[in-house]
VOPAGU-2260 file (C-alpha; in pm, 1 decimal, decimal comma):
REM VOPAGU-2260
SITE   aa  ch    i         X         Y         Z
SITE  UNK   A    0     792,3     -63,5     515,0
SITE  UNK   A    1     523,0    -331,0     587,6
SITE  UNK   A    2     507,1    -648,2     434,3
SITE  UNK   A    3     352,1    -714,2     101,6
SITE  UNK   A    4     102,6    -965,0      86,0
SITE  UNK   A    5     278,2   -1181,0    -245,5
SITE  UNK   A    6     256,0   -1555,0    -358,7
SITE  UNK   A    7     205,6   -1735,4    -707,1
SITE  UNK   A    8     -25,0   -1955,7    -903,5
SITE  UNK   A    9      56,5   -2329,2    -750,3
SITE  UNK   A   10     -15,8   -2711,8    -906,4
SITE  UNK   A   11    -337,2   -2880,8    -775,3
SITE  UNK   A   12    -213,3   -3183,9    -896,4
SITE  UNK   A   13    -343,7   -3450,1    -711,8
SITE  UNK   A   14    -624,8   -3268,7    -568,7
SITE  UNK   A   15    -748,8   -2894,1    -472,9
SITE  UNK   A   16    -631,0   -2917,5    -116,5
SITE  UNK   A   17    -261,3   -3024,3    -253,4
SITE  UNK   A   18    -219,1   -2599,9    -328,8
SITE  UNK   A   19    -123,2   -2543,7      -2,2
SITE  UNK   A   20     192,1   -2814,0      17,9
SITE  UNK   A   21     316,0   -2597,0    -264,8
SITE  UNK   A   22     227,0   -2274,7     -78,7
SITE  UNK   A   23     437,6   -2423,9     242,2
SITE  UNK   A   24     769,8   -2452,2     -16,0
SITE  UNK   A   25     697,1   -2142,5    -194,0
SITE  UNK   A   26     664,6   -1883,0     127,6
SITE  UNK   A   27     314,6   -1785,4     -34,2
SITE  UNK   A   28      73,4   -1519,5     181,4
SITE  UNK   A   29    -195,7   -1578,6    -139,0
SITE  UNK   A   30    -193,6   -1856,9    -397,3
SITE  UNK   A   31    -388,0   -1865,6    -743,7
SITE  UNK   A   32    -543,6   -2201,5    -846,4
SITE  UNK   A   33    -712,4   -2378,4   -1177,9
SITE  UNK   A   34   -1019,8   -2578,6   -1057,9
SITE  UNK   A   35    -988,4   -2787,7   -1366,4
SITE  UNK   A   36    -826,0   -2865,4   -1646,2
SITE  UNK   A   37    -688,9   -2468,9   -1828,8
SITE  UNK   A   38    -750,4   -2639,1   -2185,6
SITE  UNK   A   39   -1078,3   -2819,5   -2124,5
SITE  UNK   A   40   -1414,7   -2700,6   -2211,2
SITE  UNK   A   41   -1529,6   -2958,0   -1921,0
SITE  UNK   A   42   -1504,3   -2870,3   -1569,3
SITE  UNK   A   43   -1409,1   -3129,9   -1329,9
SITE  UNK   A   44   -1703,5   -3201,0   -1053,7
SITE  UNK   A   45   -1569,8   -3132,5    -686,0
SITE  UNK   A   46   -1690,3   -3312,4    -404,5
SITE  UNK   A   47   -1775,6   -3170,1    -105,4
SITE  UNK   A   48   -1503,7   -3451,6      70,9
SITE  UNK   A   49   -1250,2   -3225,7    -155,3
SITE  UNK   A   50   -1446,6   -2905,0     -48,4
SITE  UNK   A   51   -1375,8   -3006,8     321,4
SITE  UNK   A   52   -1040,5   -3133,2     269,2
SITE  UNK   A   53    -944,1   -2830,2      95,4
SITE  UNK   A   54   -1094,2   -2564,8     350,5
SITE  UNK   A   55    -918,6   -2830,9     623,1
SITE  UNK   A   56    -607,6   -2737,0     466,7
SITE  UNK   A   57    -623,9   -2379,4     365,8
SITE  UNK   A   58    -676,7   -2310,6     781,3
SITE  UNK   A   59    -358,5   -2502,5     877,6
SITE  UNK   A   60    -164,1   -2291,8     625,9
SITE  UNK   A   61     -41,5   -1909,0     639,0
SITE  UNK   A   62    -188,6   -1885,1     314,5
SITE  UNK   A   63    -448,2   -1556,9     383,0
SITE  UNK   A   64    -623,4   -1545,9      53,0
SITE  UNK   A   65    -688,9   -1773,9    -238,0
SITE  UNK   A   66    -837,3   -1661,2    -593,6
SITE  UNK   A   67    -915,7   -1911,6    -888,5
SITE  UNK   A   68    -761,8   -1823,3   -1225,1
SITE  UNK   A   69   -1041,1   -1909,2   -1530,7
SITE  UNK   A   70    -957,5   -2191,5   -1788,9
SITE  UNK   A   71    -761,5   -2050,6   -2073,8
SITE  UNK   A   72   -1066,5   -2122,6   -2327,5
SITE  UNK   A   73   -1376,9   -1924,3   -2273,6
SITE  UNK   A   74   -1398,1   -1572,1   -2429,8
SITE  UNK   A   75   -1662,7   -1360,0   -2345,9
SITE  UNK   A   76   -1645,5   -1092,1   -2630,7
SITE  UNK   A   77   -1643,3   -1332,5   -2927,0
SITE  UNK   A   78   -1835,9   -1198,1   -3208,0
SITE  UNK   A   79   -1973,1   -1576,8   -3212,3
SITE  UNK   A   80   -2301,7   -1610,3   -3008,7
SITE  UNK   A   81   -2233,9   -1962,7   -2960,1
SITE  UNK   A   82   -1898,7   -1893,7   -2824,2
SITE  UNK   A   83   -2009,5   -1671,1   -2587,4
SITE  UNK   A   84   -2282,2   -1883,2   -2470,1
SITE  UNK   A   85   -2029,8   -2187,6   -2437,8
SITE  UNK   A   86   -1775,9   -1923,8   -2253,2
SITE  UNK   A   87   -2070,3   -1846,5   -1993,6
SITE  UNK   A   88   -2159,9   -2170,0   -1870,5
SITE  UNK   A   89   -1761,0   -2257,4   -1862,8
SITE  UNK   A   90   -1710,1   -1905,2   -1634,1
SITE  UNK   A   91   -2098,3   -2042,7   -1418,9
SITE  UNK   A   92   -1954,6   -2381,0   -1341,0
SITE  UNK   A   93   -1605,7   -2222,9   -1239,4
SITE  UNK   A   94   -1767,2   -1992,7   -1023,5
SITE  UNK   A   95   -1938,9   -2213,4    -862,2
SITE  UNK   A   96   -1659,3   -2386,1    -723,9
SITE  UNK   A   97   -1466,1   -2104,5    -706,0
SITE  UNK   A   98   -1740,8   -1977,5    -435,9
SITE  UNK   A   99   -1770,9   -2312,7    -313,6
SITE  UNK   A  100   -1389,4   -2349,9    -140,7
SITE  UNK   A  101   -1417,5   -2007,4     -61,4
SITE  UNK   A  102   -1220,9   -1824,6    -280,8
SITE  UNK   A  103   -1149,9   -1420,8    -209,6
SITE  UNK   A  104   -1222,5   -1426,1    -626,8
SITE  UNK   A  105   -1225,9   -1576,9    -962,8
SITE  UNK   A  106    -987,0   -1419,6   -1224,1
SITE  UNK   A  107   -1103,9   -1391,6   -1602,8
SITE  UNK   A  108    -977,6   -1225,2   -1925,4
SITE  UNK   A  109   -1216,2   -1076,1   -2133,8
SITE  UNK   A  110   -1143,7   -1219,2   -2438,4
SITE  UNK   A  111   -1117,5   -1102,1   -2791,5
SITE  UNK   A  112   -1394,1    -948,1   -3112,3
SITE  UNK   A  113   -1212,3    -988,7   -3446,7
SITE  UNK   A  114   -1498,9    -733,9   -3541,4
SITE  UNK   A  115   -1316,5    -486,7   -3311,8
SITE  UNK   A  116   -1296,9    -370,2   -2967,0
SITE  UNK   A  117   -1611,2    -179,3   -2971,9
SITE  UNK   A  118   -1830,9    -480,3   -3052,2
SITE  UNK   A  119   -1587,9    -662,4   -2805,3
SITE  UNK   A  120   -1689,8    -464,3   -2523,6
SITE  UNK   A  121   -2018,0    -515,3   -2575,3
SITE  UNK   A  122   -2004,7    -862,1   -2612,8
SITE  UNK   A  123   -1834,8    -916,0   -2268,9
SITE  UNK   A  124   -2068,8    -629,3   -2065,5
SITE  UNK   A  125   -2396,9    -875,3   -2214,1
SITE  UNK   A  126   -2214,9   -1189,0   -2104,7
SITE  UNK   A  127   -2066,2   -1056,0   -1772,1
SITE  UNK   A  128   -2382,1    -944,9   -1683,4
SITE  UNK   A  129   -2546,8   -1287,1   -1736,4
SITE  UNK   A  130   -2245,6   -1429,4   -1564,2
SITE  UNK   A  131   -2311,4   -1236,6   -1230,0
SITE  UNK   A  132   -2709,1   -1250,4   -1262,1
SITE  UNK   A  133   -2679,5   -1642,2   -1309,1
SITE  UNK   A  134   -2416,9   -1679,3   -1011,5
SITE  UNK   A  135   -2536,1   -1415,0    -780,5
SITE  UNK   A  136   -2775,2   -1583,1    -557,5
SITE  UNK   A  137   -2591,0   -1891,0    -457,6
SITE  UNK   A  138   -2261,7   -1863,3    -571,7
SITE  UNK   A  139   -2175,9   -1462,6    -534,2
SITE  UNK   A  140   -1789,8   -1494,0    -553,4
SITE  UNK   A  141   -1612,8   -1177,3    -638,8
SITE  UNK   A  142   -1569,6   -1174,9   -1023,4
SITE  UNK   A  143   -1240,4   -1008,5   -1124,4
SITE  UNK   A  144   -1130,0    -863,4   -1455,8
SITE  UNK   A  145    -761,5    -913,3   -1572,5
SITE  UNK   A  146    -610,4    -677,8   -1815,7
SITE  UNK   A  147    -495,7    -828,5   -2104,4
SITE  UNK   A  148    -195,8    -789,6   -2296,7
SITE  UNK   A  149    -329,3    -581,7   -2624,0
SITE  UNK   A  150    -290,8    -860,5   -2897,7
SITE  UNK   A  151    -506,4    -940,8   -3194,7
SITE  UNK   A  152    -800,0    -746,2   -3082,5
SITE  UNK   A  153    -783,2    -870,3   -2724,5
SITE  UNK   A  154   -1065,0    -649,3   -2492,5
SITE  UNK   A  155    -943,4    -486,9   -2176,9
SITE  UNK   A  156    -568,8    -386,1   -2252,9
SITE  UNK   A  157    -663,7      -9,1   -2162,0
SITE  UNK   A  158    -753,7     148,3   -1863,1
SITE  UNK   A  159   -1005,5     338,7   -2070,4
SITE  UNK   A  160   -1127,4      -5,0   -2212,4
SITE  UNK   A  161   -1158,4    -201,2   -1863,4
SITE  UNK   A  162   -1334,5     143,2   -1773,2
SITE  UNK   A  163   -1596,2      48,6   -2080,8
SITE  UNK   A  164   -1652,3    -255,0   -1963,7
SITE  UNK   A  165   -1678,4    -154,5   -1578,3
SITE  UNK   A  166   -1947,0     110,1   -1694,7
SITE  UNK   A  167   -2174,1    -141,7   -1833,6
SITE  UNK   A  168   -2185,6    -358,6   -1563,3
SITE  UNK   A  169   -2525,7    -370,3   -1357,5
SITE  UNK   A  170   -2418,1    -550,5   -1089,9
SITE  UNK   A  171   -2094,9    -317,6   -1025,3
SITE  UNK   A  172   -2014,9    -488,8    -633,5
SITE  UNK   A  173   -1999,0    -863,1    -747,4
SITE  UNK   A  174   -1687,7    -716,3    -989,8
SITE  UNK   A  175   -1345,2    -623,4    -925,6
SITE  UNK   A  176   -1017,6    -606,0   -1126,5
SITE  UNK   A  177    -683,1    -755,9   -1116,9
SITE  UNK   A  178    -380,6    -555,6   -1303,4
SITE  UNK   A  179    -101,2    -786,6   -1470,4
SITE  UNK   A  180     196,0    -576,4   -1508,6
SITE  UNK   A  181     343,4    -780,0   -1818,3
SITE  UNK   A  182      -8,9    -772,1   -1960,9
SITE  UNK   A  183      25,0    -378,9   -1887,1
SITE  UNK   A  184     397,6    -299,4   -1983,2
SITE  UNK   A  185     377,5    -519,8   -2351,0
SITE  UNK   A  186      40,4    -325,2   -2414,3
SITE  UNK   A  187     211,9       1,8   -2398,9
SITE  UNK   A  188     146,6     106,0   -2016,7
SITE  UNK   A  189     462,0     251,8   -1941,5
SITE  UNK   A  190     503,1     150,1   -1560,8
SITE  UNK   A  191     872,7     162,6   -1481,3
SITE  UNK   A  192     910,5     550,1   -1285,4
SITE  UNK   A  193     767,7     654,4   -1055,8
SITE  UNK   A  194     560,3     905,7   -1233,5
SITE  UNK   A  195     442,3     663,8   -1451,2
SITE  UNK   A  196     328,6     447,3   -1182,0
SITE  UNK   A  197     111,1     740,7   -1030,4
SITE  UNK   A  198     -62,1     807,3   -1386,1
SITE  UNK   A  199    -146,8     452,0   -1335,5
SITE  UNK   A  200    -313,7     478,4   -1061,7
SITE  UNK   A  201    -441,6     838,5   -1082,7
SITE  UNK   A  202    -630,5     709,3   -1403,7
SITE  UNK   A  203    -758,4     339,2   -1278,5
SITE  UNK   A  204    -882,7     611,9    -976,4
SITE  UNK   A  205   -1060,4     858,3   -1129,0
SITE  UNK   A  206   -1211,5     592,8   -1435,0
SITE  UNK   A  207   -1307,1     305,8   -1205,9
SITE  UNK   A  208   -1221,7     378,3    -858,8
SITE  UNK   A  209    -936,4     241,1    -617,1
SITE  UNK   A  210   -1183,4      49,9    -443,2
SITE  UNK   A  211   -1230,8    -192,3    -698,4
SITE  UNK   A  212    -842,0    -262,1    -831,1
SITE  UNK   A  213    -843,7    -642,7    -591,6
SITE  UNK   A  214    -531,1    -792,7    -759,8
SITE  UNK   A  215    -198,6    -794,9    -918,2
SITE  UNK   A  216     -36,6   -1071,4   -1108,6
SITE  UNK   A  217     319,3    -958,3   -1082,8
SITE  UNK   A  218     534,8   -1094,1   -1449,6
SITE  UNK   A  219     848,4    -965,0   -1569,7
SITE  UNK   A  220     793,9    -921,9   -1966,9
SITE  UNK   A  221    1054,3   -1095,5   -2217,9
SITE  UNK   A  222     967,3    -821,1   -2480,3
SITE  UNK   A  223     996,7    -468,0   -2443,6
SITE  UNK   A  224     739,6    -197,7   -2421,3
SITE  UNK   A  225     403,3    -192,0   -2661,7
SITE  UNK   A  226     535,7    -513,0   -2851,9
SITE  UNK   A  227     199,2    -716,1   -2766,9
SITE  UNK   A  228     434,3   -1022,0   -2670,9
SITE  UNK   A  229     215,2   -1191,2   -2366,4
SITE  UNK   A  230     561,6   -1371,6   -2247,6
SITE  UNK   A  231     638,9   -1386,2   -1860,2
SITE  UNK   A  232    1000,2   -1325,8   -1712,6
SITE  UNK   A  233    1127,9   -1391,2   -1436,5
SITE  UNK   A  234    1118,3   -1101,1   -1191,2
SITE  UNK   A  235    1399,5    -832,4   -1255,2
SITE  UNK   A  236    1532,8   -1063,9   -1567,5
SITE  UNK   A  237    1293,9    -876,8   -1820,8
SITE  UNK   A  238    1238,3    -556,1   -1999,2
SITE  UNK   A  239    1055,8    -389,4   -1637,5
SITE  UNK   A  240    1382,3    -493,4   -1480,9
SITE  UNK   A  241    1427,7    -494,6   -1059,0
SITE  UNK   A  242    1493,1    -100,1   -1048,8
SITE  UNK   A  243    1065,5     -96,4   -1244,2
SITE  UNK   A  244     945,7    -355,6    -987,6
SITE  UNK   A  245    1152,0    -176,0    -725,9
SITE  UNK   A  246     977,7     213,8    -827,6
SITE  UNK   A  247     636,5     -26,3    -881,7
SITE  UNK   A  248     624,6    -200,8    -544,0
SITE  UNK   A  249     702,7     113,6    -356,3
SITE  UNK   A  250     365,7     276,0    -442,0
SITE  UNK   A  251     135,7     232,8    -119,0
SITE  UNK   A  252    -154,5     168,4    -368,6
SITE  UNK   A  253      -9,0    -139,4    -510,9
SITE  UNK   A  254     228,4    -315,8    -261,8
SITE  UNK   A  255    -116,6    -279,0      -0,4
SITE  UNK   A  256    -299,7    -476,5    -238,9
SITE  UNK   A  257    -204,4    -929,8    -279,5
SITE  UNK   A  258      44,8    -973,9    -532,7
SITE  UNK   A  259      48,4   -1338,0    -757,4
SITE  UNK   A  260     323,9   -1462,4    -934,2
SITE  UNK   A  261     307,4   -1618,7   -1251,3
SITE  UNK   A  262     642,5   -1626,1   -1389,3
SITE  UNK   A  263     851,1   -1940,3   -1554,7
SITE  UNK   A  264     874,0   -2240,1   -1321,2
SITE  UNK   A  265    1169,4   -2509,4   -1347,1
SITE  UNK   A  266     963,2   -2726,3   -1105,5
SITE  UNK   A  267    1207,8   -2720,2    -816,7
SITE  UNK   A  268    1068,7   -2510,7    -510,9
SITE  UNK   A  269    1419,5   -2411,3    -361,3
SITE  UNK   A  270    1530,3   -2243,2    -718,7
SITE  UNK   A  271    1151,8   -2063,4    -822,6
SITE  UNK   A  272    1116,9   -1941,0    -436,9
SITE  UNK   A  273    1413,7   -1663,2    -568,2
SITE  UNK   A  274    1099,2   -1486,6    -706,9
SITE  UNK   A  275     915,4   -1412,9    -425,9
SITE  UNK   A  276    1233,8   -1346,3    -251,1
SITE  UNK   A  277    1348,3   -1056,1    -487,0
SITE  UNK   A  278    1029,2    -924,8    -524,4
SITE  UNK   A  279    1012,8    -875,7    -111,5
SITE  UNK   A  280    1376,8    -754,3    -114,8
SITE  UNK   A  281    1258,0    -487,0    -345,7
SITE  UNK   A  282     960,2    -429,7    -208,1
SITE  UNK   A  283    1151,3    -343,3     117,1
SITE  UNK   A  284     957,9    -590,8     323,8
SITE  UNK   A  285    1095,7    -816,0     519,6
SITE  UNK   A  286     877,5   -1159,2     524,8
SITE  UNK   A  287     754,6   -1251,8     915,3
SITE  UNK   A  288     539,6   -1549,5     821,0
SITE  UNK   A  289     169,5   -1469,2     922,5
SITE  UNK   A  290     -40,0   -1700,3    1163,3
SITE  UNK   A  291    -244,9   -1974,9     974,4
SITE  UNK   A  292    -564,9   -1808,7     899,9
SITE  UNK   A  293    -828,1   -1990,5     663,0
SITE  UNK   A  294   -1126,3   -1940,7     424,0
């Protein structure tokens, strides 16, 4: 079978362009990076020596696509106006770099309503649409949706609810969508058969369309099926288990499409490579490094 297309989320620690060292000792085709601080309402200011340096970089590795992950903080379907507002310039100035190095996309949950998820989807539609109105003439990255994991009135756990939110949206090309199978599996997305798998995609088909299903952060899940526990495994060491990644990853619909890793680190490159490595041995796909290609 051909190759998947597979990396994870990587340090910038020291600098934007320092991903790509990280890519080198992780075998990564695609990375995922923060452009500033996850916990921080700031956002770092990037200098156009970084841009370069980073862009410089990114062509000398085999790296082939790069998306930015969203600080952990903003939450577009808050029932609090001023938290939305705050959210929105947090998700502009992100963006903005995000577009800036060249990014294929910038990843984003939707957030949470504790007046429910019909207020919630509201909420993010308005502030999504603000998002891509404020950020489409200069900085017109793709903007990509991640399912969330179902908890405490999170929006966006559902097919049917990402299919709310993609049916408000005005500007429907600047917007895409990235599937987490953890974030799926703990929500109560059974995605471990085969038939399961193709229900999947039959209904992310025929409510938003294959065409705009960009991503998938690949996680193991350390609790079982419809608990609501967001809590990453290590691939084939959680409740989807190798045999669910192995029936997942053999669906042409998925293993076409990049797939990020963003399971449990120990910090040491030559143990947390044993990720990728499984998830290509069950993918079928033997890894031929690609020729450096950049932004």
């Amino acid at each position: 079978m051909n190759k998947i297309i597979a990396g994870y989320h990587v340090s910038v620690s020291g600098g934007l362009h320092r991903a790509f060292a990280e890519a080198a000792l992780l075998d990564c085709d695609v990375i995922q990076i923060f452009v500033s601080s996850p916990q921080m309402w700031h956002t770092a200011v990037i200098s156009d020596k970084e841009v370069t340096l980073f862009q410089e970089d990114w062509e000398k590795s085999s790296v082939q696509q790069v998306v930015v992950h969203a600080a952990y903080l903003p939450n577009p379907s808050s029932h609090k106006a001023t938290l939305r507002n705050l959210s929105l310039k947090k998700l502009k100035d992100e963006t903005k770099i995000a577009y800036r190095i060249g990014a294929n996309g910038y990843i984003f949950h939707c957030g949470s309503n504790q007046n429910g998820n019909e207020e919630g989807i509201k909420a993010a539609v308005s502030t999504l649409n603000r998002l891509a109105e404020l950020t489409d003439e200069n900085w017109p990255v793709p903007l990509i949706i991640e399912s969330d994991a179902g908890a405490g009135n999170r929006i966006g756990d559902t097919i049917e609810e990402l299919a709310a939110i993609w049916k408000g949206l005005d500007n429907k090309p600047r917007f895409g969508f990235c599937l987490d199978t953890c974030h799926m599996f703990v929500s109560g997305i059974e995605l471990r058969t085969p038939n399961s798998i193709s229900q999947l995609i039959a209904k992310f088909d025929k409510l938003i369309g294959l065409e705009h299903l960009k991503f998938f952060h690949i996680n193991d899940a350390m609790f079982d099926l419809g608990s609501k526990k967001d809590r990453h495994d290590n691939i084939g060491q959680g409740f989807i288990g190798e045999q669910g990644f192995k029936n997942f990853l053999s669906n042409p619909d998925i293993r076409k499409r990049p797939l990020i890793l963003e399971t449990p680190r120990t910090g040491d490159p030559k143990i947390d490579i044993k990720d990728i490595r499984l998830l290509r041995k069950l993918a079928g796909a033997n890894h031929i490094p690609t020729s450096p290609s950049g932004s």
